[in-house]
C-alpha positions, 0 to 999 in steps of 0.5 A: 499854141500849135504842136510845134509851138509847144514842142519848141517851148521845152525845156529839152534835156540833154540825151546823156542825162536822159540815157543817165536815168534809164540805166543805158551806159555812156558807151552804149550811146552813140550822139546824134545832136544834143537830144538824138542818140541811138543805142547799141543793143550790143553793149547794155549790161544785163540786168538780170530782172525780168523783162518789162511788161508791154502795154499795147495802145490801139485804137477804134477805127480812126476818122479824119476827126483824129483820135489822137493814139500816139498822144495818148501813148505818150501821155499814158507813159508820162502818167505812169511815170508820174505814178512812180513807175519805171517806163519806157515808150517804144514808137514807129519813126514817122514816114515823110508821105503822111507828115508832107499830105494829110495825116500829120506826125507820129510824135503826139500833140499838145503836151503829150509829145516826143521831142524833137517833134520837127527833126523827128518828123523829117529826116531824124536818123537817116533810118528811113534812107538807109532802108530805102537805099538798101531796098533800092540797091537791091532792085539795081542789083536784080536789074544789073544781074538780068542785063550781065547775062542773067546767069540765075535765070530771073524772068523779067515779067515776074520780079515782085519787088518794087522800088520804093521812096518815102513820099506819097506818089501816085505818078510812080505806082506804075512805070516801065524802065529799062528804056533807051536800047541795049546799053540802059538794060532790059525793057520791063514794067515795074512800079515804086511802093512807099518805103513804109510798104517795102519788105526791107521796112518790115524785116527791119522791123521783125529782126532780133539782131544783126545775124536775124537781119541777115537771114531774112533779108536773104530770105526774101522772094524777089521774084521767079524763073522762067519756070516759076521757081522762087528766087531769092536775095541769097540766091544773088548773094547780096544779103551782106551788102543789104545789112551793111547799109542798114548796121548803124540804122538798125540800133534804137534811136533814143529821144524823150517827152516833154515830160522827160521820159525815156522814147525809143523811135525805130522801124515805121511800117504803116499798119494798113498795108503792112504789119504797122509795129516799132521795131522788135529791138527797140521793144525788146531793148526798152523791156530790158531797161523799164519795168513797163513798155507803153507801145503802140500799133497803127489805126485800129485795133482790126489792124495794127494790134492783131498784126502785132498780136498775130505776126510781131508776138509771134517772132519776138517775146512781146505779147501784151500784159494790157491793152489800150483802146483809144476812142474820142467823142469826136470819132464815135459821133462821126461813126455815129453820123455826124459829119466833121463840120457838126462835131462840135455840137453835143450829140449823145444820141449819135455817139450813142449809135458810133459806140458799136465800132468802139465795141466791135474793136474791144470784142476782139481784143478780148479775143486773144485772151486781153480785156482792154481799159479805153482811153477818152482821149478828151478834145475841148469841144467835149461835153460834161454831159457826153464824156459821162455818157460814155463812161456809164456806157462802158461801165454798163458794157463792163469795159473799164475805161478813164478819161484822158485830158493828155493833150492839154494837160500833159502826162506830167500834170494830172491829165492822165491819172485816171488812165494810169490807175486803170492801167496799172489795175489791169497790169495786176489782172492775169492774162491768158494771150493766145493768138487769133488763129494757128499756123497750122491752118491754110492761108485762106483759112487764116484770112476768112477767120480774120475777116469773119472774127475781127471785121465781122464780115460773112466772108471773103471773095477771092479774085482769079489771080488771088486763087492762083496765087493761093496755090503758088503759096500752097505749092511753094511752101509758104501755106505756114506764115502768118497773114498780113491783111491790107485794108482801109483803115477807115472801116471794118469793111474794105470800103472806106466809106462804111462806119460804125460797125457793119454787118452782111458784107464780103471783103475782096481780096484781089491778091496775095503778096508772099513776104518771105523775109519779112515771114508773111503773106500780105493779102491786098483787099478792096482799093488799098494802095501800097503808094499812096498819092497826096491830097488836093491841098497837102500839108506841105502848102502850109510848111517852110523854114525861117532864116535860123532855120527853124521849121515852120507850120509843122502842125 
């Protein structure tokens, strides 16, 4: 059966009893349909336990062969509660740019999903729309106050903020508004980001609470004055309107697996061109709920998990107590060589030759003081002879590591014991986290160690306005935020054909975005875009709905 088919086939309790067994009062719920509710933070009761500890799932660089990180999440947190733990899953809500081109869902697959799958994947909460609305409305109030006279200033060829939609479109990367005479406002170019890329998405995502989204939306660089001086959304005295339109979108949204597991879906930033992580409140909720936390953090572990171990660890209280490689069979043959129509036939010799990526990324989880289990996320075309391969090369690397059939089988079922057990034997382990770099150092210095240490390049070319705008961040008093790299996901490089594990390449950074609310500087390498654009046959051919309304071909 297909992921939809599957997810329709649940039997889907009702989210009271759901919120009933994590210990979240009536109260605090507030209905969205029988399986949808969000939760006021607000009116939890303390508990007076210790925070949950978080397990941090990442993954090797993926390939179009699928790794299936999310699945794993949520067959790994199924299998723990399987084993008697209290758990709690914490994931980003998916973006409708992705689920309508070529990647697909954020919600799992097989028997290890979160429910449900359709209405999450489409328009779930109305969360994204509320962030794409506020982004938006702040882009017409910068606009309106240059067309009332401009009182602040703002020069029109310096504003850096974008509006953004949720739909992959490359039409709308560059346009020039303002057309039509006087009366339509000031002629100027601007250009449209994916709504996973605006920096509304990434405060959203960073905030503790209410007041937290407040100040940084005020916070947040829009652009410059005629003399170069930042201007911010405090100085248009808007922030209140912002976090209006954002107040009920901004509490955690609570679903379930299949299994019955307590979710929490909120915040969706892409992890190649922002800092990819679910929302600090809902890991911070969800810690206060379950004695463990299974997250997870986009793409590779290059990505997604240094920029939450490096920006998201930073402003919250969410460090890891264990992290989680992902990698298949599949992936490491094709990072070994084979091509994806080939995956299917056994090759020990090429997934011997892609376990360097897989290396490469445990190494550097290492780094920030964490030694991480790998998960095999098993695909039926998987061999006896290729899945004990690996295993005896993990145990030879000294990386403990467990296969996962979650797909298949379900956390609930058997499927991921093994995963759990390595797990929990981790979860006992003292870890020593500390951060890839300090923020002491220069931004330069920051980006050519995170290029040097974790993609293991020689090191970093500027281009002249990236240069430049190193001494705006220098002079602006930005040099002390953390850095958000921006990257292909697909290699360690930043190009995105080269796998494995390269070596004796520069990454090119072309230029240097400060996101002052969101509290980083986002450095855009190579040909990474922040609007991506769909594929020649989108997911979106094979997608309709019947006449009860039910979706159809979603995955």
């Amino acid at each position: 059966m297909s992921d939809l088919e599957i997810a329709r086939a649940a039997a889907v309790r009702p989210i009271e009893d759901i919120a009933d067994a994590a210990g979240i009062p009536r109260e605090a719920l507030e209905l969205h349909g029988r399986f949808k509710a969000k939760i006021d933070p607000r009116l939890l009761p303390g508990t007076g336990r210790a925070p949950g500890k978080v397990v941090l799932v990442s993954a090797m660089s993926p390939t179009p062969a699928g790794e299936g990180k999310s699945t794993c999440t949520v067959g790994l947190a199924d299998s723990l509660a399987r084993a008697g733990q209290r758990v709690m899953i914490a994931l980003r809500e998916p973006s409708l740019g992705p689920v309508l081109g070529m990647k697909g869902g954020a919600t799992g697959g097989g028997y290890s999903q979160v429910l449900p799958m359709d209405e999450i994947n489409l328009h779930f909460t109305g969360d994204f729309h509320a962030i794409t609305s506020a982004n938006n409305a702040l882009a017409a109030l910068i606009d309106n106050h240059i067309h009332q006279g401009n009182d602040l200033g703002i020069d029109p060829r310096r504003i850096t903020f974008k509006r953004v939609l949720d739909v992959n479109d490359r039409a709308l990367r560059e346009v020039v508004i303002g057309l039509g005479g006087p009366a339509q406002g000031t002629p100027r170019q601007d250009g449209f980001d994916i709504t996973v890329a605006s920096e509304v998405m990434a405060v959203f995502c960073l905030a503790r609470d209410l007041d937290d989204l407040k100040r940084r939306l005020a916070a947040i660089t829009f652009g410059y004055t005629f003399d170069r001086t930042p201007l911010t959304v405090g100085d248009l005295q808007v922030e209140g309107a912002l976090a209006l339109l954002l107040k009920d979108a901004i509490k955690p949204n609570l679903v379930q697996t299949i299994a019955g597991t307590p979710a929490l879906v909120h915040g969706g930033p892409f992890a190649n061109i922002a800092h990819g992580c679910n929302s600090v409140i809902a890991t911070r909720t969800a810690r206060s709920l379950a004695d463990i936390v299974v997250t997870e953090a986009g793409f590779g572990a290059d990505l997604g998990a240094e920029k939450f171990m490096d920006i998201k660890a930073r402003v919250a209280d969410v460090a890891p107590d264990a992290v989680v490689v992902v990698a298949t069979v599949r992936a490491l043959k094709m990072h070994g060589g084979v091509a994806k129509a080939d995956l299917a036939m056994p090759d020990v010799e090429a997934l011997r030759d892609g376990t360097a990526n897989l290396l490469r990324h445990v190494r550097n989880v290492e780094k920030f003081g964490v030694t991480p289990v790998v998960a095999i996320n098993r695909f039926g075309t998987d061999t006896e002879e290729e899945l004990e391969w690996l295993l005896s090369w993990c145990a030879g690397e000294g990386i403990d590591a467990a296969v996962a059939d979650v797909w298949g089988q379900g956390g609930g079922g058997p499927g991921g014991d093994d995963l759990a057990a390595t797990v929990l034997a981790a979860l006992d382990r003292p870890v020593a986290f500390s951060h890839l770099y300090s923020l002491d150092l220069s931004v330069e210095e920051k980006i050519r160690t995170i290029v040097q240490e974790i993609y293991g390049a020689d090191g970093v070319d500027f281009s002249v306005p990236a240069l430049r705008r190193l001494k705006e961040i220098e002079a602006n008093g930005w040099s002390g935020l953390p850095v958000c790299m921006a990257k292909t996901q697909y290699s360690f490089s930043d190009d995105a054909t080269v796998l494995g594990a390269p070596k004796g390449f520069t990454v090119h950074v072309r230029d240097l975005i400060p996101k002052t609310g969101a509290g980083f500087i986002v450095a855009l390498t190579g040909s990474v875009m922040t609007m991506p654009g769909l594929p020649k046959e989108p997911a979106a051919l094979r997608m309709d709905v019947d006449a009860d309304g039910n979706a159809v071909g979603l995955f």
